[in-house]
C-alpha positions as CSV (number, residue, x, y, z in Angstrom):
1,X,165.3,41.5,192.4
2,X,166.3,38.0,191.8
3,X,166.0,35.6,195.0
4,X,166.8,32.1,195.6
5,X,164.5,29.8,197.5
6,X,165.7,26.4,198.9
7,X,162.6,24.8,200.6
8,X,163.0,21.5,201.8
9,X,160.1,19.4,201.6
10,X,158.6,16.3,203.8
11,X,156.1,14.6,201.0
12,X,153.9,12.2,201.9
13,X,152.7,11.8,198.1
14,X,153.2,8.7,196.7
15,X,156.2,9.2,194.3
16,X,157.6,6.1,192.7
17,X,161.3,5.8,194.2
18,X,164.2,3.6,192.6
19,X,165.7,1.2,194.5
20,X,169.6,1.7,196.0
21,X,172.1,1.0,197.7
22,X,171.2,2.6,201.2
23,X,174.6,3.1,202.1
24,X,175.0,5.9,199.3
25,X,172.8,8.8,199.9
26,X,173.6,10.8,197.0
27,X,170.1,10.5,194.8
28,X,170.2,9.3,191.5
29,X,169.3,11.7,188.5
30,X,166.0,10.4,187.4
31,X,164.9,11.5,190.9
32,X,165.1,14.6,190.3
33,X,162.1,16.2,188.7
34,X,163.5,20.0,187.4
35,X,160.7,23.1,187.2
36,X,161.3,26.5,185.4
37,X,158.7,29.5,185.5
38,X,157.1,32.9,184.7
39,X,155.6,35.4,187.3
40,X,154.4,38.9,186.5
41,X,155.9,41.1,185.6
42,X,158.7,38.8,184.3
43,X,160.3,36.9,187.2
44,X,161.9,33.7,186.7
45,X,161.8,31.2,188.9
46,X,163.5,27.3,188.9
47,X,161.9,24.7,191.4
48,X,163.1,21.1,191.8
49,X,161.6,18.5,193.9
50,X,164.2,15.8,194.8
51,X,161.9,12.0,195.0
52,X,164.9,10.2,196.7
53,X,165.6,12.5,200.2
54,X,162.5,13.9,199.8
55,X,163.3,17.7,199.1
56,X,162.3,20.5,197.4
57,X,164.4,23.6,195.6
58,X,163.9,26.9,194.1
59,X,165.3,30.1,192.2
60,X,163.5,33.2,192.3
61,X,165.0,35.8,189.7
62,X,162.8,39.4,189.2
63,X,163.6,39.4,185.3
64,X,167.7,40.6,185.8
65,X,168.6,37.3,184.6
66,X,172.0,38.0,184.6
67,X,172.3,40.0,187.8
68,X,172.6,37.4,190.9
69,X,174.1,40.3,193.7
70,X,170.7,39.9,195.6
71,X,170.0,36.5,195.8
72,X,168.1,34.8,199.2
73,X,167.6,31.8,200.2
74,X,164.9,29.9,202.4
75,X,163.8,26.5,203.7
76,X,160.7,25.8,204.1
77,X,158.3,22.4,204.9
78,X,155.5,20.7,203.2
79,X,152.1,19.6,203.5
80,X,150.2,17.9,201.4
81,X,145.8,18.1,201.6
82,X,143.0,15.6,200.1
83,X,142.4,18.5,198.1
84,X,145.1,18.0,195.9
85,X,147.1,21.3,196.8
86,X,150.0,21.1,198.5
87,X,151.7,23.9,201.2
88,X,155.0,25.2,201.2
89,X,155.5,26.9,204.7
90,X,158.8,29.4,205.0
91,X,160.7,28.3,208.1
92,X,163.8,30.3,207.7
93,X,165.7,32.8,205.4
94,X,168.9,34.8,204.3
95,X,170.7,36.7,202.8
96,X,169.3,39.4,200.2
97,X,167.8,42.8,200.9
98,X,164.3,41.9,202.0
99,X,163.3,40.7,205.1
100,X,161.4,37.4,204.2
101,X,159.1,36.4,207.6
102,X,160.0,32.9,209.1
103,X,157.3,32.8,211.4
104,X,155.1,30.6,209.3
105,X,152.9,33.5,207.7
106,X,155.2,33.7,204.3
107,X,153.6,30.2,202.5
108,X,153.0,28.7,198.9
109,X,150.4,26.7,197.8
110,X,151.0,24.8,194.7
111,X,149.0,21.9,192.6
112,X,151.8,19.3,190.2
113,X,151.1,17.2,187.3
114,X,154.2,15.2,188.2
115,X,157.2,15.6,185.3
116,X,154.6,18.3,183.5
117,X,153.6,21.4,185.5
118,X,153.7,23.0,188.9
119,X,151.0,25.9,189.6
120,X,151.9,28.3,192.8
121,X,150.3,30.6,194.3
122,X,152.5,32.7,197.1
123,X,150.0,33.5,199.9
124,X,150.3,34.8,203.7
125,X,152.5,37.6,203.9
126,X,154.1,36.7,200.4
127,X,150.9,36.6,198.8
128,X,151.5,37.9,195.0
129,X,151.7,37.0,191.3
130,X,150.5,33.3,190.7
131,X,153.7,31.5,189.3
132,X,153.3,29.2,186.1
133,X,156.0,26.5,185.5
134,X,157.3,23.9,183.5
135,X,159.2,20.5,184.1
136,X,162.7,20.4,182.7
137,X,163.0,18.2,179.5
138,X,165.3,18.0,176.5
139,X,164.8,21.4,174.3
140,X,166.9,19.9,171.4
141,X,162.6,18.4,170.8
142,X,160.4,21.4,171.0
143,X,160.4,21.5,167.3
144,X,156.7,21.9,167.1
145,X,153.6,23.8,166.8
146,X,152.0,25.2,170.0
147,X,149.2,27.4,171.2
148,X,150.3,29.7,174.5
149,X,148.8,32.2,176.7
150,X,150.4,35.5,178.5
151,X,150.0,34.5,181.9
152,X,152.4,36.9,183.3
153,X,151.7,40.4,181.8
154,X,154.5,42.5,182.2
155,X,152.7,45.1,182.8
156,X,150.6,43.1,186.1
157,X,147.6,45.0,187.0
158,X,147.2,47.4,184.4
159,X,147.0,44.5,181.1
160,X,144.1,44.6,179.3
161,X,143.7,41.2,177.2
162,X,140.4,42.3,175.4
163,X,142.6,44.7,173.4
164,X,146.3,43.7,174.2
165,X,148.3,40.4,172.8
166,X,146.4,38.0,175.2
167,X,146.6,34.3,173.0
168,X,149.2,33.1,170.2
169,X,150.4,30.3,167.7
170,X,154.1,29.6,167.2
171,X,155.6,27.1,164.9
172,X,159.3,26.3,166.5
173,X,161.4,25.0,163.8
174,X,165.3,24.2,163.6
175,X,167.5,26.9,162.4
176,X,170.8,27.6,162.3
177,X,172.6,26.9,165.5
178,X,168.9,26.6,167.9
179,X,164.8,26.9,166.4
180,X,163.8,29.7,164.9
181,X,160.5,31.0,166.2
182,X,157.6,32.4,163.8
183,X,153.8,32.7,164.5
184,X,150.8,34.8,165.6
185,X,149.5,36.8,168.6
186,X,146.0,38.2,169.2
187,X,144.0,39.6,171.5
188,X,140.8,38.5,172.8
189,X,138.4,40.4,170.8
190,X,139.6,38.5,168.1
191,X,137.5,35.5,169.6
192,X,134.0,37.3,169.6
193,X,133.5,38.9,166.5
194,X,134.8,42.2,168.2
195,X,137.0,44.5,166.6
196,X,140.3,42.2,166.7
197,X,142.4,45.2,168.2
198,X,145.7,43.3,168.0
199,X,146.9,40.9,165.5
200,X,150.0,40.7,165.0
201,X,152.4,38.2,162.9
202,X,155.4,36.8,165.2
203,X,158.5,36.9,163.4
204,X,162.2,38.4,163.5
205,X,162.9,36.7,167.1
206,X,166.6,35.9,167.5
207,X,167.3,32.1,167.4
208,X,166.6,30.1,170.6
209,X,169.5,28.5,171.9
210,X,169.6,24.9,173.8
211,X,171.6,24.6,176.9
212,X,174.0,22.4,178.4
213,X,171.2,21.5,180.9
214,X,167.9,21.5,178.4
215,X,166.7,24.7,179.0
216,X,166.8,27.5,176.2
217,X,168.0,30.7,176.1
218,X,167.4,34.1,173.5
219,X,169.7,36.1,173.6
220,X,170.7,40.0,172.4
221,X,173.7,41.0,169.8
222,X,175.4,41.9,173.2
223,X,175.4,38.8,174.7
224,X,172.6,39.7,177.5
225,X,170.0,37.5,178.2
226,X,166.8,38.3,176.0
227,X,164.7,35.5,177.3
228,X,164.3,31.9,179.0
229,X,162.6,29.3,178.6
230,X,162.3,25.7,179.3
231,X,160.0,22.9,177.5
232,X,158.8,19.2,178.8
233,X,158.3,16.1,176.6
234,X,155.1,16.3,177.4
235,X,154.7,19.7,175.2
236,X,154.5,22.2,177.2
237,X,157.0,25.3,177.4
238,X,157.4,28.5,179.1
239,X,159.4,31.5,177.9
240,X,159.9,34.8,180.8
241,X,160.9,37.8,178.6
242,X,162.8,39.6,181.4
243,X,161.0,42.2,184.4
244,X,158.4,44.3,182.7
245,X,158.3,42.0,179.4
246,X,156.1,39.1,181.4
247,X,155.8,35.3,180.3
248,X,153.7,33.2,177.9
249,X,152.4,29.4,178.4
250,X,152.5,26.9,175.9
251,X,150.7,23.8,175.5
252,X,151.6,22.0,172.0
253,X,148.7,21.5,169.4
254,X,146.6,18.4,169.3
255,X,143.7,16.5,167.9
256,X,141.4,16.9,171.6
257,X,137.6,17.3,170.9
258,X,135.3,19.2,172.8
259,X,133.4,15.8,174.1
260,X,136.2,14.7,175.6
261,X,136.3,17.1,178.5
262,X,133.0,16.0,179.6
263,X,132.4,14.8,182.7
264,X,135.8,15.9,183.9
265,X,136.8,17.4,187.3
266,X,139.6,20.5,187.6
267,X,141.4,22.3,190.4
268,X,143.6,25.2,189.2
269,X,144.5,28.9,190.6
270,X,142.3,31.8,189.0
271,X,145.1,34.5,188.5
272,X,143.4,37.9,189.0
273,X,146.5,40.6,188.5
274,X,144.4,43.8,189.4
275,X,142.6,41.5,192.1
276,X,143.3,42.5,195.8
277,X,143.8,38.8,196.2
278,X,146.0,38.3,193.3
279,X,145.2,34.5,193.1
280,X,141.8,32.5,193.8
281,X,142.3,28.5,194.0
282,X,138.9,27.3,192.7
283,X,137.6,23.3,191.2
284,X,135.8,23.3,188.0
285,X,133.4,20.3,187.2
286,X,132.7,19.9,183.7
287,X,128.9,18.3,182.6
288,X,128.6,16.1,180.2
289,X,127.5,18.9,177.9
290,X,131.2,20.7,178.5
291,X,129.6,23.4,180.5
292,X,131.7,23.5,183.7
293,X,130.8,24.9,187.0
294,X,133.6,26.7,188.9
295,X,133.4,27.4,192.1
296,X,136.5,28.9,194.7
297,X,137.8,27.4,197.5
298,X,136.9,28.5,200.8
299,X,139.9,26.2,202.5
300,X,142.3,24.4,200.8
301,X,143.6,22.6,203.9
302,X,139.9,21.6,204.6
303,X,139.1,20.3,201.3
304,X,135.5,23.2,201.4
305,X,134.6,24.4,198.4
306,X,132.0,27.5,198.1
307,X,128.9,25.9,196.4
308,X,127.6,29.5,195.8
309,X,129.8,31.7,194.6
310,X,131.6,31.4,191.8
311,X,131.4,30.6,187.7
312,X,130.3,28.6,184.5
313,X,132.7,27.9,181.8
314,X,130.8,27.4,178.5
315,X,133.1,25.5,175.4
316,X,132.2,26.4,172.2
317,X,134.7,24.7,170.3
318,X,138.2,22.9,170.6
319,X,140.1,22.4,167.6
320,X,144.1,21.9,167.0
321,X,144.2,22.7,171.2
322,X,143.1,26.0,170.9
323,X,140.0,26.4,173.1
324,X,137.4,29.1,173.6
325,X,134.1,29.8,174.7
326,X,132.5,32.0,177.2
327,X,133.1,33.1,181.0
328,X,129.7,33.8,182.9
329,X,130.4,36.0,185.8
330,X,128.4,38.0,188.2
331,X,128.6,40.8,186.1
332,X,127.9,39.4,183.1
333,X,129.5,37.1,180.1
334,X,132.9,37.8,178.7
335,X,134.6,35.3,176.0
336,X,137.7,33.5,176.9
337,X,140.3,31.6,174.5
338,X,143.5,29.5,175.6
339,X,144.7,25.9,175.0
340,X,144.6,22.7,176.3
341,X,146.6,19.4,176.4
342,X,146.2,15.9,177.7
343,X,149.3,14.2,179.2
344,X,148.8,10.6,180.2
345,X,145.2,10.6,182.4
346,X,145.8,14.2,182.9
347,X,144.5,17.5,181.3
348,X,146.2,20.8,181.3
349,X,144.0,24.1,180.4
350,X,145.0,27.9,180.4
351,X,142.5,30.4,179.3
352,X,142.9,34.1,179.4
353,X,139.4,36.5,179.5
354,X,138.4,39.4,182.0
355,X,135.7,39.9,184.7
356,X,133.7,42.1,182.6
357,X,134.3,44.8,185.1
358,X,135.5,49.0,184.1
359,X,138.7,48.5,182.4
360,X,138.2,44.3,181.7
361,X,140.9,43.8,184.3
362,X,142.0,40.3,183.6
363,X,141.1,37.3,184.4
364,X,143.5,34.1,183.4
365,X,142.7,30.5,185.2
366,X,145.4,27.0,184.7
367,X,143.7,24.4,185.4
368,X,144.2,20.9,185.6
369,X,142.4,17.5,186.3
370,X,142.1,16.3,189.8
């Protein structure tokens, strides 16, 4: 189902805001910061948070892409917590077939790196898929090379990284009339000496196509939507394959060494997809050895974090921004592999591995510094 979500904020974050002429309230473009992403099981959904009237904006499509007969729209308000996260609370909704509460139980919370990323995790009586987006730049420059992630499986609960495509390489290159995209995809047992179930070359993909508003679009001999995508200056680019096909996350490649995470603090949303929570916001401090201790929150709102529970995050290597290394659970060690990125003071990491439970349901974390 596709749904549209207008939720109009009341920040209290320190943006940066242009000066102008008062007497015009119509903002000016650069205050608009634009974000597209991916949700299991292949949802798209556009956000845009407006630093001049202080508002925020949304598109929630299940994966029809072309198909907007169902769409709803909400408002919502905003809070904003020392702990970094922020809270979207639904105030009122319409249209569509679903009955959407308005009684301050249907909520977001979501962490920004401002003009990068935007992690959300829908909780209260929306609670679901975590959502994993991208800020709106100029597609005509993704020409690159880029590690990514699935961090929406398509097929939710049931994905099973340790044998299924779980982490890729892609080379996007100019082609005729978009980039042509060609790479690699693996799956996690690739990372531990294991078998290597799944390793496959990416190729054959039809050309991506730059829009009129920087986003990119694959498309089908037919004309129907294959894919969309969007990618930031920064380097960093989702694509949503359409309902049951999921998403991937990209982070461009880079020259970051392992030392360089030391000593480094992270909040980010542990996506469990066979979890009865779904999503588990947690802060990982990294020791000057890059062995980080993760640990969930109990309350955002309150800033508490549980000391007890939780994980350790051992790096075993970094190298062209494709990291892995190993997960230590409660029920034992599982290896994890992903990428990471630095944009300005800020790092971005997205790691896929499992809980080491019957089945290896998944476990998949985003991260980023606080």
């Amino acid at each position: 189902m596709k749904k549209l979500l207008t939720i109009c904020t009341m920040f209290s974050i320190g943006f940066m805001l242009s000066c102008s002429d008062n007497s015009d309230p119509r903002p000016k473009a650069d205050d608009i910061v634009y974000y597209k992403g991916t949700q299991s099981p292949g949802d798209v959904w556009e956000w845009s948070i407006n630093r001049t009237n202080l508002t925020m904006t949304a598109s929630w499509d299940a994966g029809t892409f072309d198909d907007i007969n169902d769409d709803v729209s909400i408002e919502g308000e905003v809070e904003v917590f020392d702990s970094g996260f922020l809270k979207v609370t639904i105030t009122a909704a319409s249209g569509g077939t679903e009955v959407i509460p308005t009684d301050g139980t249907a909520f977001f919370y979501a962490l920004e790196v401002p003009n990068t990323a935007l992690i959300i995790k829908p909780e209260g009586s929306i609670k679901g898929d975590l959502i994993s987006m991208v800020a709106q730049g100029d597609a005509n420059n993704m020409a690159g090379d880029y590690n990514y992630v699935i961090i929406a499986p398509g097929n939710g609960a049931n994905y099973n990284p340790t044998i299924e495509e779980a982490i890729g390489q892609v080379t996007i290159a100019p082609g005729v009339g978009g980039f042509d995209i060609t790479g690699s995809a693996k799956s996690l047992d690739c990372y531990d000496g294991g078998n290597c179930t799944y390793s496959n070359s990416i190729g054959g993909v039809p050309t991506a196509i730059v829009e009129e508003n920087g986003n990119f679009s694959i498309y089908e001999e037919n004309g129907n939507t294959k894919a969309a995508g969007q990618f930031t200056d920064a380097g960093v680019l989702m694509v949503d394959f359409g309902y049951g096909n999921g998403g991937v996350f990209a982070l461009e490649q880079n020259n970051i060494a392992k030392s360089d995470i030391f000593n480094t603090v992270f909040n980010g949303i542990a996506y469990l997809p066979a979890g009865d929570d779904k999503t588990l916001p947690v802060n990982v401090v990294f020791s000057g050895t890059g062995v980080g201790e993760g640990h969930p929150y109990t309350s955002i709102e309150e800033n508490v974090i549980n000391e007890v529970d939780g994980i350790t995050m051992t790096v075993s290597s970094i190298e062209n921004g494709l990291i892995s290394g190993t997960v230590s659970h409660q029920s034992g060690d599982t290896p994890f592999a992903g990428a990471i990125l630095k944009e300005g003071d800020d790092y971005i990491m997205v790691i896929s591995s499992t809980t080491n439970e019957v089945g290896n349901p998944p476990f998949i974390l985003l991260l980023t510094t606080k």
